[in-house]
N, C-alpha and C positions, 0 to 999 in steps of 0.2 A: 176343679174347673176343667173342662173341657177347653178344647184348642182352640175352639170358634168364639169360647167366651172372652180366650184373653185377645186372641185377632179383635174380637170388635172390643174390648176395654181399651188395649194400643191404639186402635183408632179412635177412638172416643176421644181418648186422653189428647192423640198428637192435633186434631179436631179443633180442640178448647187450647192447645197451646200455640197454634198458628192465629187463633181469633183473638189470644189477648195480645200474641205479638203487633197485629193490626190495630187494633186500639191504642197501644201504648205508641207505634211510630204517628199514627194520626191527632194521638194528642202533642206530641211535639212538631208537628206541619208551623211554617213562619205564618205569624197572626198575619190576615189577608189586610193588610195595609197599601191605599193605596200611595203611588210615588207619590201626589203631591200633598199627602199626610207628612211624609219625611222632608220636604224641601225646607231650607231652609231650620230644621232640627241640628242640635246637638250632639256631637257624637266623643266616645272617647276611643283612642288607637290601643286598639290589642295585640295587634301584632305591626313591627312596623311596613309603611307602604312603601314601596321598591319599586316601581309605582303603585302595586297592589298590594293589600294583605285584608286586616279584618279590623272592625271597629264594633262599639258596645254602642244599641243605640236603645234607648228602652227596654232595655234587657235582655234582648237578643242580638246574637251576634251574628254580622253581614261581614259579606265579601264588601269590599271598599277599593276603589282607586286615585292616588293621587292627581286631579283636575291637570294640573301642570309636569307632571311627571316627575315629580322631586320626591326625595325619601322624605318622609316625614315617622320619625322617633316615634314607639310607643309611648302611652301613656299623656300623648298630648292632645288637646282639644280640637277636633275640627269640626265644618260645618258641609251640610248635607246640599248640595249646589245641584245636583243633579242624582239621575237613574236609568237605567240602560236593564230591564228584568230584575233580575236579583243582585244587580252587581250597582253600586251607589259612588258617583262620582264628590268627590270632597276638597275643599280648600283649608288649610291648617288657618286657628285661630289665630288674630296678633296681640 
């Protein structure tokens, strides 16, 4: 092989691996949900909130903040009260 053939196979190859790099971050984009799809939804605490952390809500997982600014324990149930972009305001289940 000549030098130009492997310059353009390196290019070819780095080419096809930045376009499936782009495909694979665009298949994990957050489903375009709008806020008041979530209002009032279910959610479970994955990390606890201090007043923020993260919650499972349909199977992705969102930044969250606690409504009233209290820790709220992983692992426990709250509800989707609110939304500010990607950040979801929550009140702990009683």
């Amino acid at each position: 092989m000549t030098t130009w053939q492997i310059i353009f196979a390196a290019a070819l190859a780095s080419g096809l691996m930045v376009g499936l790099g782009v495909v694979v971050l665009w298949r994990h984009k957050k489903a375009a949900i709008c806020d008041l799809d979530l209002l009032g939804a279910t959610a479970s605490v994955e990390t606890n909130l201090e007043p923020e952390g993260a919650v499972m809500i349909r199977g992705e997982l969102w930044p969250a903040r606690s409504r009233t600014g209290s820790k709220i324990e992983r692992g426990r149930s709250v509800r989707v009260v609110g939304a500010y972009r990607y950040l979801l305001e929550v009140d702990p289940l009683t």
